[in-house]
C-alpha positions in Angstrom: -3.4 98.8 20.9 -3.8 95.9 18.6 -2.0 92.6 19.5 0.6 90.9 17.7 0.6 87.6 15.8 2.3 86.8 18.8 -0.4 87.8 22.0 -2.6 84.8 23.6 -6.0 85.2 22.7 -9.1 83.5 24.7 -10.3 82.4 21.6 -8.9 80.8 18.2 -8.6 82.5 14.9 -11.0 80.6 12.5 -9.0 79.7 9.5 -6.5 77.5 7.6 -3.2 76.8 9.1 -0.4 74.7 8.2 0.2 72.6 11.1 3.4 70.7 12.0 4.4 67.8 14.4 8.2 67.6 15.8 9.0 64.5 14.6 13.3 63.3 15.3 13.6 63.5 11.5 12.0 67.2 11.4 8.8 68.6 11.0 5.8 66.5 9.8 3.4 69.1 8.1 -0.4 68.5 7.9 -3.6 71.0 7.1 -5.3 72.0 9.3 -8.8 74.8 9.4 -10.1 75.7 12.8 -14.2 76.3 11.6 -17.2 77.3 13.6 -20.5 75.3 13.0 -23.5 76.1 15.1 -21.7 78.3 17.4 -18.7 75.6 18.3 -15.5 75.0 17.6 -14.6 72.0 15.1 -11.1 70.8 13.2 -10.4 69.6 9.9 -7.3 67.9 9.3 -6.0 67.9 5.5 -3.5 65.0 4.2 -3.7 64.7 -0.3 -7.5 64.5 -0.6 -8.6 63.5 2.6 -10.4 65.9 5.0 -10.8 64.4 8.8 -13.1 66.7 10.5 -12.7 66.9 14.1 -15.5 67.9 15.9 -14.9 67.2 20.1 -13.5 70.4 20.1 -13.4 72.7 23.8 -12.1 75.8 24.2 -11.6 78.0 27.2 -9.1 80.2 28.7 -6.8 80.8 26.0 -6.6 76.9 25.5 -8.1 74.5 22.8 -8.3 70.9 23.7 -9.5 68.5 20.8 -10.3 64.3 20.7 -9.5 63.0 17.5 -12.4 60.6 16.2 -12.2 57.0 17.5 -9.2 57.6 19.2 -7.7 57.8 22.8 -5.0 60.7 20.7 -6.0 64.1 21.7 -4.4 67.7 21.3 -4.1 70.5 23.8 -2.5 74.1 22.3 -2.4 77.9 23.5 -4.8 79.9 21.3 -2.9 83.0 19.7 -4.0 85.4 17.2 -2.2 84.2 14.0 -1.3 80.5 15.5 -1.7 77.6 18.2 1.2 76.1 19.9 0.9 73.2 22.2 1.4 69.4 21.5 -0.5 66.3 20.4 -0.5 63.2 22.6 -0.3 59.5 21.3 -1.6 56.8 23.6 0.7 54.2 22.9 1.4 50.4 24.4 0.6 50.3 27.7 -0.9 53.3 27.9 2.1 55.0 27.9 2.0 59.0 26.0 3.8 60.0 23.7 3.8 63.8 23.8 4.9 65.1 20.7 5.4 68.9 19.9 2.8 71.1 17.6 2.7 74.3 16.1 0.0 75.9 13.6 0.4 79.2 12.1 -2.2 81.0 10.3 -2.6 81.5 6.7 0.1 79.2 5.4 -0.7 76.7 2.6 2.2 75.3 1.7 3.6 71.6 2.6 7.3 71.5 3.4 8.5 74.7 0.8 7.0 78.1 1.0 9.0 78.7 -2.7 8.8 75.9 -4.9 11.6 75.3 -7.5 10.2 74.6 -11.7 13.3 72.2 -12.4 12.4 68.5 -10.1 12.6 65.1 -10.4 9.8 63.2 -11.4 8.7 60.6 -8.8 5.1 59.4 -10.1 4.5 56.2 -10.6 5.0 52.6 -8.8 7.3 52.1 -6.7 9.3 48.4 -5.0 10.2 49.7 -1.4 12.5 47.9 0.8 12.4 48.9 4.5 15.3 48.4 7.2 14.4 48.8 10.9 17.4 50.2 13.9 17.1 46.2 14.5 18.1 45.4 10.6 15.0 43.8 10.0 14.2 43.8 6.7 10.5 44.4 5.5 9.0 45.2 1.9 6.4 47.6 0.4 4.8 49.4 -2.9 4.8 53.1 -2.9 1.9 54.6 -5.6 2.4 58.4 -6.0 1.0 60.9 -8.2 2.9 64.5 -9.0 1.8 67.7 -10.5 4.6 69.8 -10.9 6.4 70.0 -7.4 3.2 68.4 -5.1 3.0 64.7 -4.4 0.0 63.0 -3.0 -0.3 59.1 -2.5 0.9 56.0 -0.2 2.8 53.4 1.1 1.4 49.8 0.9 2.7 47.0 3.0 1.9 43.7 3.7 0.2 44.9 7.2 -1.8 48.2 5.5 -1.1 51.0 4.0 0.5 54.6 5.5 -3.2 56.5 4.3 -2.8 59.8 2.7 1.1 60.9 2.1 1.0 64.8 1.1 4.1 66.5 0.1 6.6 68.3 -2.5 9.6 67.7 -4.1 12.3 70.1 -4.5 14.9 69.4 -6.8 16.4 65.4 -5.7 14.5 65.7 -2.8 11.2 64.0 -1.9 9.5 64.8 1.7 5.9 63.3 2.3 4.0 63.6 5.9 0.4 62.6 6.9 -1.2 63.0 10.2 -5.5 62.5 10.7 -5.6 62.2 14.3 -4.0 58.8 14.5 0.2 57.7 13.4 2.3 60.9 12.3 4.3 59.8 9.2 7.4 61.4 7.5 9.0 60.5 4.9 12.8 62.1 3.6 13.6 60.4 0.2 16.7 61.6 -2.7 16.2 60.1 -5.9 19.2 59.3 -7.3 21.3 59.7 -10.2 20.5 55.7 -11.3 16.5 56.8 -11.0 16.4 55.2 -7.3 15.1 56.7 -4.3 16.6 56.3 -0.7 16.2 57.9 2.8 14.3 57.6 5.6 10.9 57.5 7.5 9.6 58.1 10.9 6.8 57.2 12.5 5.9 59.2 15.9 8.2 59.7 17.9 10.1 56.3 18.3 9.8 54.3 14.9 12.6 54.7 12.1 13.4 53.1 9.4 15.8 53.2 6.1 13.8 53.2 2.6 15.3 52.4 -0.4 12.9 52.1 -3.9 13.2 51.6 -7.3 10.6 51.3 -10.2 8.5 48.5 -11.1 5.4 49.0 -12.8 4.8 45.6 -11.5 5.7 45.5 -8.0 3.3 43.5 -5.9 2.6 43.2 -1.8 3.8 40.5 -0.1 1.3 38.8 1.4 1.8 37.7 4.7 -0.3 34.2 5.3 -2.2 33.3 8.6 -3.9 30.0 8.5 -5.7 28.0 10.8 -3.2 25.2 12.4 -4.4 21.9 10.8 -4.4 20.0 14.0 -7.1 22.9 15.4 -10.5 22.0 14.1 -13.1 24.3 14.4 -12.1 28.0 14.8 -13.7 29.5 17.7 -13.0 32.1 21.0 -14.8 33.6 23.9 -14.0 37.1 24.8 -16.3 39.9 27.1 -18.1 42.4 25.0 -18.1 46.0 26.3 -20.7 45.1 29.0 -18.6 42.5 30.4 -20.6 39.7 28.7 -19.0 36.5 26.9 -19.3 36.4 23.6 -18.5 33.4 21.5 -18.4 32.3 18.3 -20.5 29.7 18.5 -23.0 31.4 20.0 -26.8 31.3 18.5 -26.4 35.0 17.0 -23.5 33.7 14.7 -25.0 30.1 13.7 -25.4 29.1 9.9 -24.1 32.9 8.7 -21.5 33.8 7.4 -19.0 35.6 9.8 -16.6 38.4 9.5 -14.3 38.0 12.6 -11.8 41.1 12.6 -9.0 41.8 14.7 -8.3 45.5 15.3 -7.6 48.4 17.8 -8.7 51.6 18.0 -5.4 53.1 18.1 -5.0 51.2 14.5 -5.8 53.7 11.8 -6.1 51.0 9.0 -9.0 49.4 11.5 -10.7 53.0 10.9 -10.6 52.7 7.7 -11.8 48.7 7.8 -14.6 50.3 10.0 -15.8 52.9 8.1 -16.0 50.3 5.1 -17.7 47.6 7.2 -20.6 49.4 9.0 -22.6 50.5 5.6 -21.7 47.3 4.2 -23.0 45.0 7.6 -25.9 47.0 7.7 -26.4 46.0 3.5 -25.8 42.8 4.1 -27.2 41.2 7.3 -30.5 40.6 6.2 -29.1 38.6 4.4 -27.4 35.7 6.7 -24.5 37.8 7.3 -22.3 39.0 10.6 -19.3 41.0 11.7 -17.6 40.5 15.0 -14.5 42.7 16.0 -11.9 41.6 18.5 -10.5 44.5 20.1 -6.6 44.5 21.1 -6.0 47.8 22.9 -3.5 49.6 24.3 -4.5 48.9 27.9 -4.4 45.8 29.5 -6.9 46.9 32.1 -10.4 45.8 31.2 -12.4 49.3 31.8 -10.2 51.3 30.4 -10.1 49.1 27.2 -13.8 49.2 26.8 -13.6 52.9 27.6 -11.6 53.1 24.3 -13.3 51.1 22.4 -17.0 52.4 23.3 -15.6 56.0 22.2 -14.4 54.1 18.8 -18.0 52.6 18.3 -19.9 56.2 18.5 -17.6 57.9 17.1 -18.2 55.6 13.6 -21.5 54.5 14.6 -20.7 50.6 14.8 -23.6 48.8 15.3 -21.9 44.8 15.4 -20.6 43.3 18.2 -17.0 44.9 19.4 -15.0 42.3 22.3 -12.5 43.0 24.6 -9.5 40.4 23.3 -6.8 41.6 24.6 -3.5 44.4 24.2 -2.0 45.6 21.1 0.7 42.8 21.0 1.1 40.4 17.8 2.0 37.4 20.6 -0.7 38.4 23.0 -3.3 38.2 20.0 -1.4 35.0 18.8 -1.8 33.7 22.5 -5.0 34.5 22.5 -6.2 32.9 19.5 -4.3 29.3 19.9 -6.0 27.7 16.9 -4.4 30.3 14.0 -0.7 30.1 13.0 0.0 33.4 14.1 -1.1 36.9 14.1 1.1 39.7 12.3 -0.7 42.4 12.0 -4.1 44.6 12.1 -6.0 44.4 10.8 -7.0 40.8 10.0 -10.2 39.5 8.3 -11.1 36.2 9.2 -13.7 35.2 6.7 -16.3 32.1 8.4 -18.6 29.8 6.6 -22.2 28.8 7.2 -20.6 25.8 8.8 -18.0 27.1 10.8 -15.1 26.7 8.9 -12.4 29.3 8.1 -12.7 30.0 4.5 -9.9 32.7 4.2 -7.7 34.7 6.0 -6.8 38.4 5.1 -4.0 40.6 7.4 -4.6 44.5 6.5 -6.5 46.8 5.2 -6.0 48.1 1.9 -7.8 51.8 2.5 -8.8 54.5 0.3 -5.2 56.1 0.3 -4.5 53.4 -2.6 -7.0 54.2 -4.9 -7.8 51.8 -7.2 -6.3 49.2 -5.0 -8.8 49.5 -2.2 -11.7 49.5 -5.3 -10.3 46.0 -5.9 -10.4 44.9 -2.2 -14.1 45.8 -2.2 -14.8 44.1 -5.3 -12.7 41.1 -3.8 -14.5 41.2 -0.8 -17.9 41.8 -1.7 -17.7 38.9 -4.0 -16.3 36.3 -1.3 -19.3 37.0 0.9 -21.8 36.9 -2.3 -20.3 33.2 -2.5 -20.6 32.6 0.9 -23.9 33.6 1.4 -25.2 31.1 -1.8 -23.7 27.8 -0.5 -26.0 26.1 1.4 -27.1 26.5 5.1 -25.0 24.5 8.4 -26.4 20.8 8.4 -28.3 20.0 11.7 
């Protein structure tokens, strides 16, 4: 008798699904294909036009288990016929789980409508965001999105990074967006009104929610949020255990008369990702040529072996090949604590850009990623050019 789309199977159905988390504001869709390369299991997670492949994939007894790349986030479902049906788990501060419900069901290509209505509102373009918290803080952002008929791809930028690839439709006044690649479940639930405006809400995971309201500007800008160093502080400097348990400073013999790159990420951080997968090719380009990157890892465990634990998954999975330190947990004051001579620390990641001579030349917080398009071509540009300058002044006098 043949089973129903219903019946456990030991094994997964390869094919597309459209996957959903349950988020308190409803379901966050995402793609997702279960493929088979060289005889295993591997994942690929769709948001607009990015494609996460997932390949720690294990199967066995009517269960699939998957690690998403660089991450301590995993997900653990019942194999059926014609879907999976389990849940994905965030590690979040502390170490604490977040357990949050999934589903995937075979076959299904849509977003968030199966039937998409002809008559909407038209939503591309720029967009001035102003965010409220459940505390009444107030924050700001730009929203870029594109539309083709009903289907809306782009992002949220903020002053701390971006919200990545933001897939979804609109149906009449309504606007819903999602993303998940392994890392923070977003969804977005907008109207746009009848003054042009758009308002609503957004979660993130399972305990983050906030009110959005936007309005056009062709000219909105970020924001920028400005760490310095404290004027009193002198030299910047720290010393902080690399994976191995060795200190690691910054005035140590590796670093002396280059030009630096200190960054401070986590690996639960999925604008860090993005900062990573930038950096490696580019400190590989470029440190021939006087040039260094060091990372200082905040994690989401206070406990030193299980921090390096994290972060020695983070390095393989991206193939890091600069020095990654153990600073500290994922706490703006902890990292401010920890690194007395700046103003403060808001967000990750931060770029921390160090002269030949020691002295803090600039000071970036975020990551503007390949979600923005022709924003994060700018931040390249930018950023390639401020180490070109760097590199051409002359050497640290002896």
């Amino acid at each position: 008798m043949a089973a129903g789309c219903g019946s456990r199977t030991d094994e997964p159905t390869v094919g597309t699904y459209r996957a959903t988390l349950s988020l308190p504001g409803g379901e966050a869709p995402f793609g997702l294909e279960v493929a088979s390369e060289n005889g295993n299991y591997v994942l690929y997670l769709s948001n607009g036009t990015e494609r996460t492949r997932v390949p720690n994939v294990k199967v066995a007894d009517g269960e699939l288990r998957a690690s998403f790349p660089g991450y301590e986030n995993s997900l653990r479902a019942q194999t059926h016929r014609e879907s999976l049906e389990g849940s994905v788990t965030l590690i979040k501060d502390g170490g604490v789980e977040q357990v949050i419900p999934f589903k995937a069901t075979l076959g299904e290509r849509y977003r968030f409508f199966a039937e998409p209505r002809t008559d909407n509102a038209d939503v591309a373009g720029r967009w001035e965001v102003a965010f409220t918290n459940d505390k009444g803080k107030a924050s700001t952002g730009v929203a870029v999105f594109e539309q083709q008929h009903d289907h809306v791809t782009g992002t949220v930028m903020t002053p701390t990074g971006d919200h990545r690839f933001l897939e979804g439709q609109v149906r009449g006044d309504e606007v819903l967006l999602s993303t998940f690649a392994g890392g923070l479940a977003y969804l977005y639930k907008l109207k746009i009104g009848s003054d042009g405006a758009l308002h609503g809400e957004y979660w993130q995971g399972l305990k983050s929610h906030e009110t959005v309201a936007a309005k056009r500007n062709d000219n909105a800008e970020l924001q920028q949020i400005a760490t310095t160093l404290k004027p009193e502080a002198g030299h910047f400097d720290f010393t902080f255990d690399d994976l191995d348990g060795k200190p690691v400073s910054l005035s140590d013999e590796r670093f002396r008369g280059k030009v630096v790159l200190v960054t401070l990420g986590g690996t639960w951080c999925p604008n860090c990702h993005d900062e990573a997968v930038f950096l490696e090719p580019f400190y590989k380009e470029y440190q021939a040529k006087g040039f260094e990157v060091v990372a200082l890892m905040f994690e989401r465990h206070g406990e030193f072996a299980k921090a390096a634990a994290a972060v020695r998954n983070y390095r393989d999975d991206f193939g890091i090949t600069f020095p990654l330190l153990i600073a500290g947990v994922s706490d703006n004051d902890d990292a401010s604590q920890k690194l007395p001579t700046l103003s403060g620390v808001y967000g990750y990641p931060t770029a921390i850009f160090v002269d030949k001579q020691g002295q803090v030349r600039k000071i970036h917080t975020g990551f503007t990623g390949p979600a923005t398009g022709e924003h994060y071509q700018e931040y390249v540009k930018e950023f390639r050019g401020l180490v070109d300058e760097l590199l051409a002044e002359p050497g640290a006098t002896t």
